[in-house]
N, C-alpha and C positions, 0 to 999 in steps of 0.2 A: 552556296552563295545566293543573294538573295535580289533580286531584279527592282524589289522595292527602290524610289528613289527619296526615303525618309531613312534616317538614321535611328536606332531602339530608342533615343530619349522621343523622337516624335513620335513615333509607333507608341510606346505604353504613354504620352500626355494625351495625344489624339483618342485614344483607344480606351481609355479609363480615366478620365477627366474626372474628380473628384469635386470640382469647383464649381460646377454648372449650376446653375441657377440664381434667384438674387436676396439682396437680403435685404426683406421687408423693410421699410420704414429707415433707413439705412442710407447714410449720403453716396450717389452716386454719379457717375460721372456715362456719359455716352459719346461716340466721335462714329464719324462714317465719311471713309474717303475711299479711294481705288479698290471702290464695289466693296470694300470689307466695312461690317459693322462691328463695335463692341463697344457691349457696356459691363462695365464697373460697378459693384457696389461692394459697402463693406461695412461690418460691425464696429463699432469702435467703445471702447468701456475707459475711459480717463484718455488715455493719449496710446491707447495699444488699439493693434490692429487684429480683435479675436476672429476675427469672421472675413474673409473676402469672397465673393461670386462673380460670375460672369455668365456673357452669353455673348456668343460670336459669330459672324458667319466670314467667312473666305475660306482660304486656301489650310490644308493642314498643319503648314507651318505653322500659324498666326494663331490658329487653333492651339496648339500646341504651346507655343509661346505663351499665353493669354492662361494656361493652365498651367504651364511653370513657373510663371511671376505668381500666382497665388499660391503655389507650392514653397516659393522662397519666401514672401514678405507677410502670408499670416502669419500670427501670431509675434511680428513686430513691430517696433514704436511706429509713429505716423512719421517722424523724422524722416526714418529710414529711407521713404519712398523717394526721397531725395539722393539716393545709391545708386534705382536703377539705373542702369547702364547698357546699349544695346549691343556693345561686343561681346560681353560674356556668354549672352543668351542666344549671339545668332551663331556662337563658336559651340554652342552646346547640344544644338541643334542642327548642328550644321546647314545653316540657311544660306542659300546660294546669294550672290551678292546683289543679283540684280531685282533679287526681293528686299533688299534694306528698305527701301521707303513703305512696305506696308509693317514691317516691323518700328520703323518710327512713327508708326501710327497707333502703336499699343503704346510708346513713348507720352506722343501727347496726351492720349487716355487716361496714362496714369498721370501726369500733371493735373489735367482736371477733377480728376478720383481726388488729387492733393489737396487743392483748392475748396472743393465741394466738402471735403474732410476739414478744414480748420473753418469754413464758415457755420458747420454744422456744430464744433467746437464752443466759437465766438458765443454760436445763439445760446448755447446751455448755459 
């Protein structure tokens, strides 16, 4: 039995983050509230999302979070980003309840990530 108080999905997101970093030249999006920072960026090739990165700082959860959304939504249409949803993702991670508002805070990131994604669309 294990004393950790993160569940295996936050342990291997936390722990082996594949997303880290940004992507060059790339529409991005940034937000920083309750001391957590994260930004957003993402490839995009016609209306798919090939490429997403990040870079975070808070708590593991958020961490963790922030590298499962990039785990779900690369390599989907930009629509998509219009899915997320924050129950899925704090039920998957088991995110105590009284952390939801920094998890609504990857929420609005990816909003902006949205926004920054069809104005970067428009200009082409």
């Amino acid at each position: 039995m294990s004393d950790s108080p993160y569940n295996p999905v936050v342990h291997d997101c936390f722990t082996n983050p594949i997303h880290v970093g940004d992507v060059i030249g790339g529409p991005t999006a940034y937000f920083e509230d309750q001391g957590m920072r994260i930004r957003l960026s993402a490839g995009i090739i016609d209306s798919s999302i090939v490429e997403l990165r990040f870079r975070a700082w808070g708590c593991p959860h958020i961490i963790a979070a922030v590298e499962l959304f990039c785990r779900q939504f690369e390599g989907r249409n930009v629509q998509d980003l219009e899915q997320f949803e924050t129950g899925p993702i704090m039920q998957d991670l088991a995110v105590p309840i009284e952390k939801t508002g920094r998890i609504l805070v990857l929420e609005d990131t990816i909003r902006s990530l949205k926004a920054a994604i069809n104005d970067h669309l428009t200009i082409k």
